[in-house]
Every structure is written in C-alpha cells, then in structure tokens.
C-alpha positions in Angstrom: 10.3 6.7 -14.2 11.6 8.5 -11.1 10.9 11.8 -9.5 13.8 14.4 -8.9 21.5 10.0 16.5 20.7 8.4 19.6 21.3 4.8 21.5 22.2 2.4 19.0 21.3 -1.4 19.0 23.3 -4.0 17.4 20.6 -7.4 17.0 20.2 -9.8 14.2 16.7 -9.1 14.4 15.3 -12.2 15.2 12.0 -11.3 18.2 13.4 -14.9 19.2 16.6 -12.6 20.9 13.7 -11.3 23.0 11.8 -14.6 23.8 12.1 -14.2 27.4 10.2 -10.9 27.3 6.4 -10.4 28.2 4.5 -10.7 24.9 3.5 -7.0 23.3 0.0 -6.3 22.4 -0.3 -3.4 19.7 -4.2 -2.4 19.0 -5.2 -0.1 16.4 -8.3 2.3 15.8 -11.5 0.9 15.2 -11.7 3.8 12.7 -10.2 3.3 9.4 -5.8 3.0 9.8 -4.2 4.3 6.5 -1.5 1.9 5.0 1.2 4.5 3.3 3.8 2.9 1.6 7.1 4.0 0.1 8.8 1.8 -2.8 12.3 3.2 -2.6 15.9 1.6 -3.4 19.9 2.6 -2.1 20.8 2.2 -5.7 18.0 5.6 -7.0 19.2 8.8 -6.7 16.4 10.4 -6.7 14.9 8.4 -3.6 16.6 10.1 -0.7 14.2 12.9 -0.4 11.4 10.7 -0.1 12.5 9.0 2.4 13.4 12.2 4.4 9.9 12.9 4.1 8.5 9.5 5.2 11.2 9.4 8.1 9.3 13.0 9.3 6.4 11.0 10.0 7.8 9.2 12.9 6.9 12.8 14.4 3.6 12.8 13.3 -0.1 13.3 15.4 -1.2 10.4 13.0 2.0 8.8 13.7 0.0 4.8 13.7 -3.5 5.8 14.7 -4.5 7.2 11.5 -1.2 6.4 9.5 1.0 3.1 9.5 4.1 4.3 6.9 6.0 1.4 5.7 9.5 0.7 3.1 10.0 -1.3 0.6 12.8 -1.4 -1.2 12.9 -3.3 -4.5 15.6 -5.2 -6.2 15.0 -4.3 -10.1 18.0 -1.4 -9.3 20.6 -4.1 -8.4 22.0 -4.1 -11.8 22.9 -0.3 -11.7 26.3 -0.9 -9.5 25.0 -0.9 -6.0 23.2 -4.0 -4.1 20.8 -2.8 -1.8 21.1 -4.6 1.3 17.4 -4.7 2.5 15.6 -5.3 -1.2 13.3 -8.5 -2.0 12.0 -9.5 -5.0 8.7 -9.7 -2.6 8.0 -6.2 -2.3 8.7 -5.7 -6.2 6.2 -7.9 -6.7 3.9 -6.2 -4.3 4.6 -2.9 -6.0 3.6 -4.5 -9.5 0.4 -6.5 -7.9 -0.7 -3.0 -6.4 0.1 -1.2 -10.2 -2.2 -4.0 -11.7 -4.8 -2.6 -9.4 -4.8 1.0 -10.9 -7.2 2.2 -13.1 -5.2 4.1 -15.4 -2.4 3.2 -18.0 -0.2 5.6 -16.3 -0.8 4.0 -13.2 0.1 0.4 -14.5 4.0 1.8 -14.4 6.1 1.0 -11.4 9.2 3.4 -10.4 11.1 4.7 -7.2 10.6 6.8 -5.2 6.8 5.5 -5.2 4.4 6.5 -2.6 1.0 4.3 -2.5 -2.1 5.5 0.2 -4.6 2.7 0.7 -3.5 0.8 -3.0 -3.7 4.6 -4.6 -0.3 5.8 -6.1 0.0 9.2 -4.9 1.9 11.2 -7.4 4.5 13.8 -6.7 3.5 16.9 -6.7 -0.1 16.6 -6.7 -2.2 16.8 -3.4 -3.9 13.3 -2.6 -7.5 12.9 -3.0 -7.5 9.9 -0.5 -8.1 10.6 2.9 -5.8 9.9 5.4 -7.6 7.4 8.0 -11.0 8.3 8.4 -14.5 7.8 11.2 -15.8 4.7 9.1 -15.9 2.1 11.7 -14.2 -1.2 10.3 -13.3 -2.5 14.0 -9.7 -2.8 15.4 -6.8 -4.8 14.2 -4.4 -5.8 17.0 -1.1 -7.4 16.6 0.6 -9.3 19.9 3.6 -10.5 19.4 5.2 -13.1 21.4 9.2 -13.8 20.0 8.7 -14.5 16.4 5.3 -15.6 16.6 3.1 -12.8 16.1 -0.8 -13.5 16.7 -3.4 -11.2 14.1 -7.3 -10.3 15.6 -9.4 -8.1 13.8 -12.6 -7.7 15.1 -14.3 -6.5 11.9 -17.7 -4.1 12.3 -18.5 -5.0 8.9 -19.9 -8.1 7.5 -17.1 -9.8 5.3 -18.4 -12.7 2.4 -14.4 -12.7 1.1 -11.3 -14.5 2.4 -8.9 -12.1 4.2 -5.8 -12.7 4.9 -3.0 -10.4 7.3 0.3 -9.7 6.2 2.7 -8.2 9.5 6.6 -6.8 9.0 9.1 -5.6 11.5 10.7 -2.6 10.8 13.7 -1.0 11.7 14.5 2.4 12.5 17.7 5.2 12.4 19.8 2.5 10.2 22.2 4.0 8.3 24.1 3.1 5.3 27.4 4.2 3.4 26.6 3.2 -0.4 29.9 2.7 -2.1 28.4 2.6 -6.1 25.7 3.0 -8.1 23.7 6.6 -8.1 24.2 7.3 -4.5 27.7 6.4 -4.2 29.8 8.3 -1.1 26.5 9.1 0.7 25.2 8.1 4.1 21.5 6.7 3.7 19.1 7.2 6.9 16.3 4.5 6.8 13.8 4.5 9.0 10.6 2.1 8.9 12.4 -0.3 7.3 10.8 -3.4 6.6 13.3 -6.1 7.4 11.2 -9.1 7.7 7.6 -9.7 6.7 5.0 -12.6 6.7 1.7 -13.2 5.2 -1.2 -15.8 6.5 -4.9 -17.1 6.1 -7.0 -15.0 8.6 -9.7 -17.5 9.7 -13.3 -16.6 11.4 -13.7 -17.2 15.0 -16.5 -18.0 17.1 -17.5 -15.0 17.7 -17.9 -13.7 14.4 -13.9 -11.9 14.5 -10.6 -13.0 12.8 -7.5 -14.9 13.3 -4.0 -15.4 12.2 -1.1 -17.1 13.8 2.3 -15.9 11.9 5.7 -16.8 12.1 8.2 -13.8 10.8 11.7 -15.0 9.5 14.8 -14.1 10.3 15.7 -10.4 9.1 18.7 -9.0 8.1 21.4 -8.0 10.6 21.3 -3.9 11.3 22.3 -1.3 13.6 19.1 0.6 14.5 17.5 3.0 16.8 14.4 1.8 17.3 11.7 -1.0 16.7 8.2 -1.2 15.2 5.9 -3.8 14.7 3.1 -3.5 11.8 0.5 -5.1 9.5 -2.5 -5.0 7.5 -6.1 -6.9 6.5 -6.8 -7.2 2.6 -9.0 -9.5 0.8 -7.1 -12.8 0.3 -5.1 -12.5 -2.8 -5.4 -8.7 -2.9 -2.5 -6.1 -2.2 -5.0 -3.6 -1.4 -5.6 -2.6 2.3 -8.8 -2.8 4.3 -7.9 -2.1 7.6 -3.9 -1.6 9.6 -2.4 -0.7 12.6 1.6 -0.3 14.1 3.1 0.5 16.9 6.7 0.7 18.5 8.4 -2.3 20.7 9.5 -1.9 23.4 13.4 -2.6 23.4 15.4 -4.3 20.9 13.7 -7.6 19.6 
C-alpha cells in the first residue's frame, strides 16, 4: 500500500573520528517529546514527498523540544531494481513490531511512505488525533555522547513497575542520492534525518530512583552530509512504542 546546499562533510560516520572532542550533553523537555517516524525507501516512488515534508521540520518551533522526527528506510523494496543504501532489515522489523501494536486490521499493514506519532500510524490525508508533545510531566531524557559511547538518563516523574529500555541513532542530514533504477530512477534524493546507525540497551534504576544506559553505536555507513544529530527514545523493554524522547544537533562532524 503506498500513498501518491551548504558546507559539505565527507566522514565515515564513526563519533570515534571525533574522540578527541569534549563530550556533548543533549537534554530534552521534562514535558512529554513526540517520537515521529517516517518508514520510507529510495526504491518507492511515491516516498519523495514525504520526505520533503519531514525534511521541513528541521525548520520547525517544535523542531526536538516537542518533536524528535526520525527515517527509516526498509529493505522489503530491494527486489524492485534499486538497493537502497541506508535500509536494514531492523527498522522493517520495527515498522512491523509497531503494526502489531495497532488496534485495527487496517492498521496491522505495513507500506511506504509510513508516518507513525507516538506508535500511532498517522494516515495521509487525515488530521492526527495525537498530540504533538504535550505538559504531562514524564521527566527529561538526556543523551551525552562521548565518541561512540553514548550515555542514556531519564529521570522519570512517574513511578515505573516495567523494564525500560533506550534505543539512540545518529542521523544524518542534506545527503543526497542519484538512484540509477527501480521507481525513482534519474532522480536526486534529499535525505535528511537519516538514521545511519542505531543501538538499543537495558536502562537500569539508579540510586536515586532515575535511569541508566551505557550504549555503544556501530559503525554507520559512509555519507556526504550537511549536518549531524543525535537522538533516542524510552519504551517499555520489548515494546516499540515510545514513552518519552529527545534530539538534538552535534556540533561538527562526528
């Protein structure tokens, strides 16, 4: 189912390039930070536009302290002429884990260009009844990464009985790519919060009541990008469904 240029900086995206660098701390809102995810592929024609749109948000007001956009793109197109560089059988199976989570028929059905707010499939064309962020106080979620090695808090206002666990991804920004096949072939693709590397670990309760992750993220593809950001989320261990995110953009190349 589918629904119809600045500095330049060439890394291999490993943080390890900028080891020698002062770690970066990024700290969300201790209100509720919306996860809004795209599942989108290089090899669906009809996927462009949607990422136009989710590329607009980099000029957002909400732009990471309501909102934290990421992209997935899924490999289940690869057999329609055109590879796409940046897919993972992951994120497919984080689209279909989030599908299983629906509670409709309809919404049991994966397909690109997919939008998903908070675990909800938003569908085209019709305004989403989920807020975007919100004033419910689930504490902040910070992120400080120091090369690779990223280090997860959340300092949670709400009493938790579950597991939780954090997932974080790097994402790239302003890559573009000249598709020779498949749907989209002779066309220059713009991709901007690209995930390009992602990691998932055991959050673990502190002392002091909060929570802890210490995360490694592989070595990501080689790009030429614009820009940098750093992200990631809180869910219920085993669960693809949100409870609290935050982003923010590095400073320099990684």
């Amino acid at each position: 189912m589918r629904w119809t240029s600045g500095l330049s900086l060439v890394a291999a995206l490993s943080l390890s390039a900028n080891a020698g660098a002062a770690p970066q701390t990024i700290t969300g809102s201790a209100d509720h930070v919306s996860l809004f995810e795209l599942y989108t592929s290089e090899g669906c024609d009809s996927c462009p536009p949607a990422e136009q749109l989710i590329s607009r948000l980099q000029q957002s007001n909400a732009l990471w302290t309501q909102l934290v956009p990421v992209t997935f793109h899924v490999d289940y197109w690869d057999n329609e002429g055109w590879k796409d560089p940046f897919d993972s059988h992951r994120y497919t199976e984080r689209q279909q884990a989030l599908a299983e989570h629906a509670n409709s028929l309809t919404g049991k059905v994966i397909y690109t260009p997919e939008f998903v707010l908070d675990g909800v499939a938003q569908r085209p064309g019709q305004p989403s009844t989920a807020p975007v962020g919100g004033d419910t106080k689930l504490g902040p979620l910070s992120l400080t990464a120091d090369g690779r090695k990223v280090t997860v808090q959340f300092a949670s206002t709400l009493p938790r009985s579950e597991a939780l666990q954090a997932e974080v991804v790097l994402m790239a920004f302003g890559v573009d790519v000249a598709v020779g096949a498949g749907e989209n072939k002779g066309k220059t693709l713009r991709h901007d919060f690209l995930v390009v590397s992602d990691v998932t670990g055991a959050l673990t309760r502190t002392k002091d009541g909060n929570y802890q992750a210490s995360v490694t993220l592989p070595q990501a593809v080689t790009v030429k990008a614009t820009r940098y950001a750093l992200a990631g989320w809180v869910s219920a261990a085993g669960s693809p469904v949100p409870i609290q995110a935050a982003g923010g953009w590095l400073a320099g190349a990684p």
